[in-house]
C-alpha positions as CSV (number, residue, x, y, z in Angstrom):
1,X,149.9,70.8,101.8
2,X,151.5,67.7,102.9
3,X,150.2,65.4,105.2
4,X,150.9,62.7,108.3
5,X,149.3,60.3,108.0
6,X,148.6,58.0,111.2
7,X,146.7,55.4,113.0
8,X,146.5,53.0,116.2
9,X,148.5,54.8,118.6
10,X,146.4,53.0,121.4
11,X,147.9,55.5,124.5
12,X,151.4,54.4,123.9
13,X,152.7,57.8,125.5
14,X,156.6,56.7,123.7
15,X,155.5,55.9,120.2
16,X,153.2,59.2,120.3
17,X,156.2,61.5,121.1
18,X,158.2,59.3,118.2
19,X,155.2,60.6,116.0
20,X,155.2,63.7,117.2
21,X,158.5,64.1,116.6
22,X,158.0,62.7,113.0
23,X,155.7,64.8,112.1
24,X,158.4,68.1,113.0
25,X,161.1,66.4,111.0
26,X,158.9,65.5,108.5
27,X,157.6,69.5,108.3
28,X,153.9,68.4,107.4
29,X,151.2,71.1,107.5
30,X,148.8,68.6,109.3
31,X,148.4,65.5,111.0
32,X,145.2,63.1,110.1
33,X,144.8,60.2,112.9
34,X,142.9,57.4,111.5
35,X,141.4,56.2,115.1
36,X,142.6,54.3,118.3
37,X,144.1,57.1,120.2
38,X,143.8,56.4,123.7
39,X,143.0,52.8,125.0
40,X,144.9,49.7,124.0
41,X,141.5,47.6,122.9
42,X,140.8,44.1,125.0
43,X,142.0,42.5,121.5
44,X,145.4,44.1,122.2
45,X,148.2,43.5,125.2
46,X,148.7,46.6,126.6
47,X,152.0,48.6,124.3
48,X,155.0,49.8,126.0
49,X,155.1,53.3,128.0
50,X,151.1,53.0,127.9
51,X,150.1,56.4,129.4
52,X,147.2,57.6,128.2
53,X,146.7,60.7,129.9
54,X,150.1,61.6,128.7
55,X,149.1,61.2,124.8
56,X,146.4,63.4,125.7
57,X,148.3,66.4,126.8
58,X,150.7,65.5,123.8
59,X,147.9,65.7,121.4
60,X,146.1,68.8,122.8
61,X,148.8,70.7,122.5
62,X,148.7,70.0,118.6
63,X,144.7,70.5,118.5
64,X,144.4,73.0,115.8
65,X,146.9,71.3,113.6
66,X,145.2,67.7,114.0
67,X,142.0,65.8,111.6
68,X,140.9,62.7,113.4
69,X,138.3,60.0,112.8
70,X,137.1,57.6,115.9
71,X,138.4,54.3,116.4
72,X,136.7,51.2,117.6
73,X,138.2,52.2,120.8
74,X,137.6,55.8,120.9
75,X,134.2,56.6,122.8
76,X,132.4,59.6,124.1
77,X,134.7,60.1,127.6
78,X,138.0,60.5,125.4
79,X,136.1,63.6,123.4
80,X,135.7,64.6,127.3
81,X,139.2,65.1,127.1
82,X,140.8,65.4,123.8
83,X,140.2,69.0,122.3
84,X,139.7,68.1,118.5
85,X,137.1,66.2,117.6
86,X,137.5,62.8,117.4
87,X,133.9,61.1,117.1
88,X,133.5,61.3,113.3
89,X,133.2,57.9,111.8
90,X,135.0,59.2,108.0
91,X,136.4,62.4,106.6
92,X,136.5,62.7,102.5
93,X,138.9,64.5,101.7
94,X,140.8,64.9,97.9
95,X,144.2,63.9,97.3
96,X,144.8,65.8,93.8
97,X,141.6,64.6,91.6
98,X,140.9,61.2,93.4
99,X,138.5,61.4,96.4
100,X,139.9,59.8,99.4
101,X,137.3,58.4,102.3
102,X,139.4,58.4,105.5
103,X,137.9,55.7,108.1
104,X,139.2,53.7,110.7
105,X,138.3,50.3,109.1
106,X,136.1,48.2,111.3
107,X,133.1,49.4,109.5
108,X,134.0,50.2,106.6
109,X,136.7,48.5,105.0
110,X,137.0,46.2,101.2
111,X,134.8,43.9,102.6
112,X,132.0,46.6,103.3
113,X,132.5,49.3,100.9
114,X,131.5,53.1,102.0
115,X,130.0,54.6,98.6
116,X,133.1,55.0,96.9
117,X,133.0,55.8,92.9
118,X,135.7,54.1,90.0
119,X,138.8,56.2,91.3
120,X,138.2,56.6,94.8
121,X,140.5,55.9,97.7
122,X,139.3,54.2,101.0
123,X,142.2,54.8,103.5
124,X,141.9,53.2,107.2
125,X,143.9,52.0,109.8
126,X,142.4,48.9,112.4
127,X,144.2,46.0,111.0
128,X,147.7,47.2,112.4
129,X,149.4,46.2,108.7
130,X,150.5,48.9,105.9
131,X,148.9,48.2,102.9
132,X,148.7,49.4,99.0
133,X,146.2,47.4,97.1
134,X,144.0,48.3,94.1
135,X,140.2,47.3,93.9
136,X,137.5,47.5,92.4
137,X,137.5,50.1,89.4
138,X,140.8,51.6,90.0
139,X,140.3,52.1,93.4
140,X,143.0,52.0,96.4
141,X,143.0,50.6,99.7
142,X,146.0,52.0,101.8
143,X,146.7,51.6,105.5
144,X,149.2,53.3,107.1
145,X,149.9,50.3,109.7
146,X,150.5,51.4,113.3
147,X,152.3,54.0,115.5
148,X,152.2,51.5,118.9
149,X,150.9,47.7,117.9
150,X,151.8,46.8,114.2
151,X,151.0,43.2,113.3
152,X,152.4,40.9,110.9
153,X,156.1,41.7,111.3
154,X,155.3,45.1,110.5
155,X,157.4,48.0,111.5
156,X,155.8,50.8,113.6
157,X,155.2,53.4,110.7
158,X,153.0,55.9,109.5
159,X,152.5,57.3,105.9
160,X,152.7,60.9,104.2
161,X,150.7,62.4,101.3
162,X,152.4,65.3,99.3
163,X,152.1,66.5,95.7
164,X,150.4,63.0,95.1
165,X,152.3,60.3,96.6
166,X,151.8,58.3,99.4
167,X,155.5,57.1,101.1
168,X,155.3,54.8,104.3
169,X,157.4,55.3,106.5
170,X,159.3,53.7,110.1
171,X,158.6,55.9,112.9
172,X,162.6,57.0,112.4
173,X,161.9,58.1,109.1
174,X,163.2,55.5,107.0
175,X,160.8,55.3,104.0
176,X,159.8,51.4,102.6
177,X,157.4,52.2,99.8
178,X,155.6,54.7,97.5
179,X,152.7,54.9,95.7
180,X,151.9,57.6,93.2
181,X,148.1,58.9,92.0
């Protein structure tokens, strides 16, 4: 199964069709969306083409296809309206024999750990940056960055995780690193 990988989209109707249409070319069996779907956060200026409503309908119509954790900025009203569920703070899911804890990041995050074991892999968006770190006992931190905001210089990007590696990617496809389990 491979996976897209995705976070911060923030109701940047533009980027969201440029990940939509990333995730066709890129022929993954599912999307996982690490939080921040709809509103842009006070933090934030508001991103080009914001239209939230219009990343709803985009998203809907992907529903049964789509894993999603919640977002500092995702709340009760945009489960209203967003047909997947979206309120879960973390997924675990496995990425060959490692464990990998799926959160957004503004809870937990390497400063404050979720109960991960020597191995483990805490992946979460929030901070707007791509990362690839080890920790702890031979544990991973990787953020895929961000579809509509990314910080730092960073390009807007997402990540994919087939046969175990993790490449990042610019939302045009143009990979800029790997990691390997």
């Amino acid at each position: 199964m491979k996976l897209l990988i995705a976070s911060d989209i923030h109701g940047a109707a533009g980027y969201c069709r440029d990940l939509l249409a990333a995730w066709d070319r890129e022929g993954a069996d599912r999307l996982l969306l690490l939080g921040d779907l709809l509103y842009h956060g006070p933090r934030n200026d508001l991103p080009p083409d914001y239209a939230p409503k219009e990343v709803i309908a985009l998203l809907n119509a992907r529903k049964n296809q789509i894993f999603c954790v919640r977002g500092n900025c995702d709340t009760e009203v945009d489960q209203m309206v967003l047909e997947f569920p979206v309120l879960a703070d973390y997924a675990v899911l496995t990425a060959g024999s490692r464990l990998l804890y799926a959160t957004h990041g503004h809870v937990y995050n390497t400063a404050h750990l979720p109960p991960l074991q020597p191995g483990d892999i805490l992946l979460h968006g929030h901070t707007h940056i791509p990362a690839w770190e080890v920790f702890g006992t031979d544990n991973l931190y990787l953020n895929p960055g961000s579809v509509s905001i990314p910080k730092a210089g960073t390009p807007h990007s997402y990540m994919t995780l087939e046969n175990g590696v993790f490449t990042w990617k610019e939302l045009g496809g143009e990979a800029y690193h790997t990691e390997s389990l």
